[in-house]
VOGU-3710 file (C-alpha; in Angstrom, 3 decimals, decimal comma):
1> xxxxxxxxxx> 20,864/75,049/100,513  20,527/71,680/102,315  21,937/68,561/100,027  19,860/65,751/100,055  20,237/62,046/98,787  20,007/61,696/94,959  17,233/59,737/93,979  17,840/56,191/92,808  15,582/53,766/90,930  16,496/51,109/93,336
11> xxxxxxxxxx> 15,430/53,277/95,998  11,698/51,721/96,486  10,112/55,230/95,827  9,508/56,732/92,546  10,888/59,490/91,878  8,997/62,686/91,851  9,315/65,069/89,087  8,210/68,684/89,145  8,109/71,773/86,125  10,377/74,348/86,053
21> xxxxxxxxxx> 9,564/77,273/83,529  12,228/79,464/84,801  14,976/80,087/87,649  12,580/80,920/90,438  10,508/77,879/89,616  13,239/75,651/89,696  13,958/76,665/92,819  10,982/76,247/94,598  10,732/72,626/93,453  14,227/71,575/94,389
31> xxxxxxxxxx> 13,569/73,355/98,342  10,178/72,035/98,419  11,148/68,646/97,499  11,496/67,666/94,160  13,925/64,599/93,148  14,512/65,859/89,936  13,085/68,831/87,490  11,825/69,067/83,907  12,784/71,962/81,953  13,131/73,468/78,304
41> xxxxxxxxxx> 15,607/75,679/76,230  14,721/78,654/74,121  13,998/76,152/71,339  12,313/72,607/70,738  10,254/72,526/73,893  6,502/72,100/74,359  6,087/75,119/76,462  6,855/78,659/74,767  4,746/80,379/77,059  7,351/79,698/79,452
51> xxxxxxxxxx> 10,437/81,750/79,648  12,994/78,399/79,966  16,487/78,776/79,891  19,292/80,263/77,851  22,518/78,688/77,795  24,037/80,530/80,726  20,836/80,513/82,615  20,627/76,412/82,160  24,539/75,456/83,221  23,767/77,601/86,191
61> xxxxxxxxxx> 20,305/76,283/86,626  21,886/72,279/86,371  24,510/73,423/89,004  22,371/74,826/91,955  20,074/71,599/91,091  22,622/69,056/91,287  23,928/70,687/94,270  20,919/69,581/96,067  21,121/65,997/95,012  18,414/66,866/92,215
71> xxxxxxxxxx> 18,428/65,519/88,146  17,361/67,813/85,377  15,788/66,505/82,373  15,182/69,372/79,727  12,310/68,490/76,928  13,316/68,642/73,105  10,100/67,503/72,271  8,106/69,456/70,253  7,056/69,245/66,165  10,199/69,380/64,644
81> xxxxxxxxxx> 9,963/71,302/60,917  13,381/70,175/58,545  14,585/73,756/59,569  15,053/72,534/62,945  16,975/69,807/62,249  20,203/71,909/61,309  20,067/73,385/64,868  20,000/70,430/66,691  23,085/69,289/66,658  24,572/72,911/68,501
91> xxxxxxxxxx> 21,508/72,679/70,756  22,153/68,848/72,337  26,419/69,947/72,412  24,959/72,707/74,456  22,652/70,929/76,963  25,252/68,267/77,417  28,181/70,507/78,306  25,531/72,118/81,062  25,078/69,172/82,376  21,726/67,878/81,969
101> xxxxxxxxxx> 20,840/64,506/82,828  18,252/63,410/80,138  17,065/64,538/76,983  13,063/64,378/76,500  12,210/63,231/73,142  9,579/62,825/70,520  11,376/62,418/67,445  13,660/60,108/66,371  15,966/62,650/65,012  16,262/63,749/68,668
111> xxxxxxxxxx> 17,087/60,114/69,476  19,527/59,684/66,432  21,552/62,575/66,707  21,673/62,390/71,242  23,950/59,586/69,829  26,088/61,602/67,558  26,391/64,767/69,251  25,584/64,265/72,958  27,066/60,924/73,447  26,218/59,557/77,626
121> xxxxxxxxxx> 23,023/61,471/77,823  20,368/60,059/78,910  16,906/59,269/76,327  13,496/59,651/78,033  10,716/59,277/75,535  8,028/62,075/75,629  4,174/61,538/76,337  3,787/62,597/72,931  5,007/59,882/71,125  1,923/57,941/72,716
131> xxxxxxxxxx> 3,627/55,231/74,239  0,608/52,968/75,137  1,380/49,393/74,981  4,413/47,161/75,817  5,436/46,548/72,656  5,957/50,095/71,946  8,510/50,594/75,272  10,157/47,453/74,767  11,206/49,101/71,119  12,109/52,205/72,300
141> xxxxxxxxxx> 14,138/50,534/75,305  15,661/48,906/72,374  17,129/52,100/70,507  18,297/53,455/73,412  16,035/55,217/75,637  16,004/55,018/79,335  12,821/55,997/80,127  9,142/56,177/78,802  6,867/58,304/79,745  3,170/56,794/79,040
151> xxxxxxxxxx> 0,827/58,016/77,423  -2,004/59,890/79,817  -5,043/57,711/78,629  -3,429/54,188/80,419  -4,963/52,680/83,071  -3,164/51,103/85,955  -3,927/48,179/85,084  -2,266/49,163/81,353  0,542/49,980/83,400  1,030/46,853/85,409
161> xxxxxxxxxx> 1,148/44,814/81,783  4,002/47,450/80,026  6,201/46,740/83,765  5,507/43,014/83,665  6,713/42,687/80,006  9,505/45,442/79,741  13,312/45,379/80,917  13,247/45,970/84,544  15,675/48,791/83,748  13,257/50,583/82,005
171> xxxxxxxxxx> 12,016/53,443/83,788  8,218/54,177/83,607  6,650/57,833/83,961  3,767/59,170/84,619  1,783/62,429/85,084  0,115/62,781/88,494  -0,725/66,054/88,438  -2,196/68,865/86,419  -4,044/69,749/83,144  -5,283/67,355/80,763
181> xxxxxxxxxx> -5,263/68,271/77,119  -8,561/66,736/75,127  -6,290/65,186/73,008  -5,272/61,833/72,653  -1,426/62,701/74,808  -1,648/65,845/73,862  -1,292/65,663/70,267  -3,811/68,460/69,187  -4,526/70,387/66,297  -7,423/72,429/67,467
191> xxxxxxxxxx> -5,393/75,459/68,970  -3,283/75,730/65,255  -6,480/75,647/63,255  -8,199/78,186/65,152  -5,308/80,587/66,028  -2,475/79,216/63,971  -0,570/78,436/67,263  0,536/74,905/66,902  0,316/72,759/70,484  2,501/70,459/68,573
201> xxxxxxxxxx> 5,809/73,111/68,640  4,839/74,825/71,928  2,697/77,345/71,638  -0,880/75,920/72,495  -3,679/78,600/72,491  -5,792/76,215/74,772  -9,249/76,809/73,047  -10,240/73,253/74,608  -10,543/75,545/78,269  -12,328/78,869/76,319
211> xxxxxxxxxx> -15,986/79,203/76,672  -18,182/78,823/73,665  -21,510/79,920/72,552  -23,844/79,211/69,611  -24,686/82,034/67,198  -27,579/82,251/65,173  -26,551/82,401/61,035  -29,272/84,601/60,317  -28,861/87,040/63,737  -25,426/87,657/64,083
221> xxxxxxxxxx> -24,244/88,831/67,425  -26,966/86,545/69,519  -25,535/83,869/71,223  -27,041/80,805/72,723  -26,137/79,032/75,502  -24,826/75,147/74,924  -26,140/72,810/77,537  -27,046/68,860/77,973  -29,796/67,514/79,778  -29,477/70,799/81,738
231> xxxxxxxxxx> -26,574/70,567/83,431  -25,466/73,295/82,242  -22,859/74,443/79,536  -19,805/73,127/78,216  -17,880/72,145/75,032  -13,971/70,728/75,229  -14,422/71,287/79,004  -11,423/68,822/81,137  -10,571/68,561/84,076  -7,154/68,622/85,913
241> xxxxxxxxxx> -5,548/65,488/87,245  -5,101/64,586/90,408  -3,432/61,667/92,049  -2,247/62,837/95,435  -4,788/59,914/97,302  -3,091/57,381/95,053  0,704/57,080/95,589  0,293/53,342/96,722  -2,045/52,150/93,666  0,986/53,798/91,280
251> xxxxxxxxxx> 3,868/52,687/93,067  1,904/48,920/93,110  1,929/49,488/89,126  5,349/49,671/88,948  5,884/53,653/87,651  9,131/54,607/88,247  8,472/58,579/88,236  5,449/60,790/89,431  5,348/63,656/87,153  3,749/66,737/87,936
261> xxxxxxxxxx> 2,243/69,337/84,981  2,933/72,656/84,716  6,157/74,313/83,466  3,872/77,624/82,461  2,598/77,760/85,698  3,715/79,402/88,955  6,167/79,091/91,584  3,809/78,733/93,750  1,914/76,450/92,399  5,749/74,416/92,108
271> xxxxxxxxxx> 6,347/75,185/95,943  2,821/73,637/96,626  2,603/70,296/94,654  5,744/69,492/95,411  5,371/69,863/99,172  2,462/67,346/99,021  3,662/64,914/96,683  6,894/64,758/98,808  4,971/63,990/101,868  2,875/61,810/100,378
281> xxxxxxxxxx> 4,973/59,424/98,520  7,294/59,381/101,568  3,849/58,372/103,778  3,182/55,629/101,515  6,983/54,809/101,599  7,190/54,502/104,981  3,714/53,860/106,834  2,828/51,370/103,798  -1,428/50,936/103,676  -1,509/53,745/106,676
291> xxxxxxxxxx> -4,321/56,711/105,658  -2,593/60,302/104,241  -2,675/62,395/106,267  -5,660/65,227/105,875  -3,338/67,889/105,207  -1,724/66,588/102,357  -4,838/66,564/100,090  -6,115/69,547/101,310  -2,940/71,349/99,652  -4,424/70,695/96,439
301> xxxxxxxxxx> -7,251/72,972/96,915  -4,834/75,823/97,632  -3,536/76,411/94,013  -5,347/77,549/91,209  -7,160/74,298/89,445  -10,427/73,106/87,955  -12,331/70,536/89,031  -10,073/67,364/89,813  -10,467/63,728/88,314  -8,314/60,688/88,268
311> xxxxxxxxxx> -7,936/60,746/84,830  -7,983/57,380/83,131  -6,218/55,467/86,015  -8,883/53,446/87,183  -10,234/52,594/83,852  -12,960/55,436/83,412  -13,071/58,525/81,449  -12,424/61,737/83,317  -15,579/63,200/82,433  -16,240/66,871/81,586
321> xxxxxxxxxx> -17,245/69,713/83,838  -20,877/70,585/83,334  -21,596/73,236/86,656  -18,145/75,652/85,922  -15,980/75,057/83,410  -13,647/77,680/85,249  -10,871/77,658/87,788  -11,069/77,420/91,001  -8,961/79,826/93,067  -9,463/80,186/96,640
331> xxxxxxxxxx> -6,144/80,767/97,880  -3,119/83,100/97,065  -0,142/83,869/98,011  0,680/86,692/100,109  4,340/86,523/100,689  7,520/84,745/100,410  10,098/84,960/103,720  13,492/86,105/103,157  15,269/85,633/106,343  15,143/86,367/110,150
341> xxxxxxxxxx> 15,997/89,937/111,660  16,035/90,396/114,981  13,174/88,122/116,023  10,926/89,904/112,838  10,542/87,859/109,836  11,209/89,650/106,371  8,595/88,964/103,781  8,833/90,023/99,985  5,311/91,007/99,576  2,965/89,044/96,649
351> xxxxxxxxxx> -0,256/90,476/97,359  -2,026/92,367/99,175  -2,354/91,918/103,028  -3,821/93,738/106,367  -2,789/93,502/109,898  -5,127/91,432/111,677  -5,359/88,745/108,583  -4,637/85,093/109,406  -2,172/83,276/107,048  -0,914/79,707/106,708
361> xxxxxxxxxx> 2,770/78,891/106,220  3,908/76,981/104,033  7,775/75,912/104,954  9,497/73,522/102,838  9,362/69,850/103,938  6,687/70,333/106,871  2,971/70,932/107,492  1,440/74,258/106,904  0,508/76,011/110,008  -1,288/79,036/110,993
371> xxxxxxxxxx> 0,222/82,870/111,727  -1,612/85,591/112,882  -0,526/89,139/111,179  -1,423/91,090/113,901  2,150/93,293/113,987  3,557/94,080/110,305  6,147/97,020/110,156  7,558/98,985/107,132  11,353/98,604/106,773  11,678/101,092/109,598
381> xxxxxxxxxx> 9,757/99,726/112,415  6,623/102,115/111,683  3,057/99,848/112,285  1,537/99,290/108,816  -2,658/98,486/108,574  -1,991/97,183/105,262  0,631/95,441/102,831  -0,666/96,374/99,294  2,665/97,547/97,329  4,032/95,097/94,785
391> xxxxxxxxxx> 7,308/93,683/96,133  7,737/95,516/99,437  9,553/94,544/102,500  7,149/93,676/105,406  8,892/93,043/108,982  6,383/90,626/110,526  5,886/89,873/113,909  6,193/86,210/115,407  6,443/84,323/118,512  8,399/81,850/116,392
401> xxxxxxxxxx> 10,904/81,870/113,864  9,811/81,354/109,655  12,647/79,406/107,095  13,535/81,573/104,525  11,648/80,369/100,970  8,703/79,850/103,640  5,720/81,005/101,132  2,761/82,951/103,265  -0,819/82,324/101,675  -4,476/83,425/102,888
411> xxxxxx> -7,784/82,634/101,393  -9,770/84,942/99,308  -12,411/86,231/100,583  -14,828/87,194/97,703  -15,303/90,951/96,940  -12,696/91,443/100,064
//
């Protein structure tokens, strides 16, 4: 692994932040780019669905991170019940002696006992304690936190006023990237009152992405469709976030970190936002008012997502989705490169692929480019027509060589 510069504040780029649900996440956003990674423990985070990180798993998890030059914040964030409260103090000895960086809080127990039992680490306050005005960071600046991260319904120009009348020391973040919950910063009850799985401690159902219909009292088991001036139907219905055109107008706001969604979500999906993020803060960084590049942008539409908006940013409501209320999915990922062997690259096989397919490469820190899979090989040399068992090793044939982590992806063809 290549060590890169740790990021600094007084760097003139914000830093970019990427999820990490588990070991294999983490490491695609620290080779793809990332200048530092949010994670959770077993307990107290806002992601359950995740698998996070044990004790072991995190000190080893901090180490290959740091060794890259990259921070680790972990999120204690979450509802806390007074049960909780007696295992906090073991938990934040335990994150400090692995070596986190910063602690991601909600509650001011959190921030009380950081003091007490985790003395040096760092305080960022979570989006969930809907930090929305000036006054509110100043006060949490004063008790000891670091960092804010804003709440998601702020405008830039929201943002501009909490950096012009905080401590320049106080770092501002914000989310970039992602899903939006319908709730003011996430703070939703919906998913606990219809499934008894409380958003607030983790374990959000996300009923505001299901599909509804209406039923008839009287007729039972006939549904109706729910539409609006025929556009078509929809009820809680957001849309993902999406900033990647924007580095300059954030950067001009004065946020301090570009955070990216998504700790349930796949390594791929990690690889792939933090590739383009990386490129395109460092294009606003260093060709200042020049146009991002088309490729950059065009990333986005090669993960899994719903329709993108710029949230509240630019002083409008997202809007909901009235044509498909689904995801949009027209790429996957085929295979990730192990190494080199004798001029054949060695892929670990993701899904299923034929010989004669076209795929586009993905290799960390550069633009994707195209590779035709016109010679694959089992692990013994023999010609294959098709790559379709989970995990195999395909030997694939190039007229140039692949970085290992390089992630192979192809579109879907519908009903192919």
């Amino acid at each position: 692994m290549t060590d890169r510069m740790r990021w600094d504040a007084s760097s003139g780029r914000p830093e970019l932040l990427s999820p990490a649900g588990d070991r294999e996440r983490l490491e695609a956003a620290v080779r793809f780019g990332a200048d530092a990674v949010y994670l959770a423990g077993k307990r107290f985070g806002m992601r359950s669905g995740s698998p996070n990180f044990g004790p072991e798993e995190l000190a080893s998890a901090v180490e290959y991170a740091h060794g890259a030059g990259v921070r680790v914040y972990l999120a204690c964030n979450s509802l806390l019940s007074n049960e909780d409260c007696g295992g906090l103090p073991d938990f934040l000895r335990e994150i400090r002696n692995a070596g986190v960086d910063a602690v991601i809080a909600t509650d001011f127990a959190v921030m009380d006992m950081v003091g007490k039992y985790a003395p040096g680490l760092e305080i960022h306050i979570s989006t969930q304690a809907g930090v929305a005005n000036w006054a509110a960071a100043e006060e949490f600046y004063r008790l000891g936190a670091k960092r804010v991260v804003l709440a998601r319904e702020l405008s830039l120009e929201d943002i501009a006023r909490i950096r012009a009348k905080t401590p320049a020391d106080l770092e501002l973040e914000a989310f970039v990237h992602g899903s939006m919950c319908v709730s003011f910063s996430g703070r939703c009850l919906l998913s606990e009152f219809l499934t008894g799985r409380s958003a607030n401690r983790g374990n959000c159902a996300q009923p505001c992405r299901w599909k509804y219909a209406l039923m008839e009292e009287k007729r039972p088991g006939c549904y109706f469709p729910v539409e609006e001036e025929g556009k078509g139907t929809y009820i809680l219905n957001s849309r993902d976030l999406c900033m990647i055109g924007h580095i300059p107008e954030l950067m001009e706001a004065g946020v301090t970190s570009l955070k990216i969604e998504g700790r349930a979500k796949s390594a791929y999906y990690a690889a792939v936002t933090a590739n383009a993020y990386r490129h395109a803060i460092d294009e606003a960084a260093l060709h200042p008012g020049g146009p991002l590049p088309a490729w950059i942008p065009e990333e986005m539409d090669r993960i899994s997502h719903r329709a993108y908006s710029t949230g509240f940013y630019f002083g409008n409501a997202p809007g909901e989705v009235y044509e498909n209320g689904g995801y949009v999915r027209g790429w996957e990922e085929i295979a990730v490169v192990v190494g080199m062997r004798n001029g054949l690259a060695v892929l670990a096989q993701r899904n299923r692929f034929f010989r004669g397919d076209r795929a586009s490469v993905l290799e960390p820190g550069s633009e994707p480019y195209d590779v035709a899979l016109d010679g694959i090989f089992d692990e013994d040399g023999n010609p294959l027509e098709t790559a379709n068992h989970a995990e195999m090793t395909v030997l694939l044939r190039t007229d140039r060589p692949i970085a290992a982590g390089a992630i192979l992806r192809k579109r879907i063809v519908p009903n192919g």
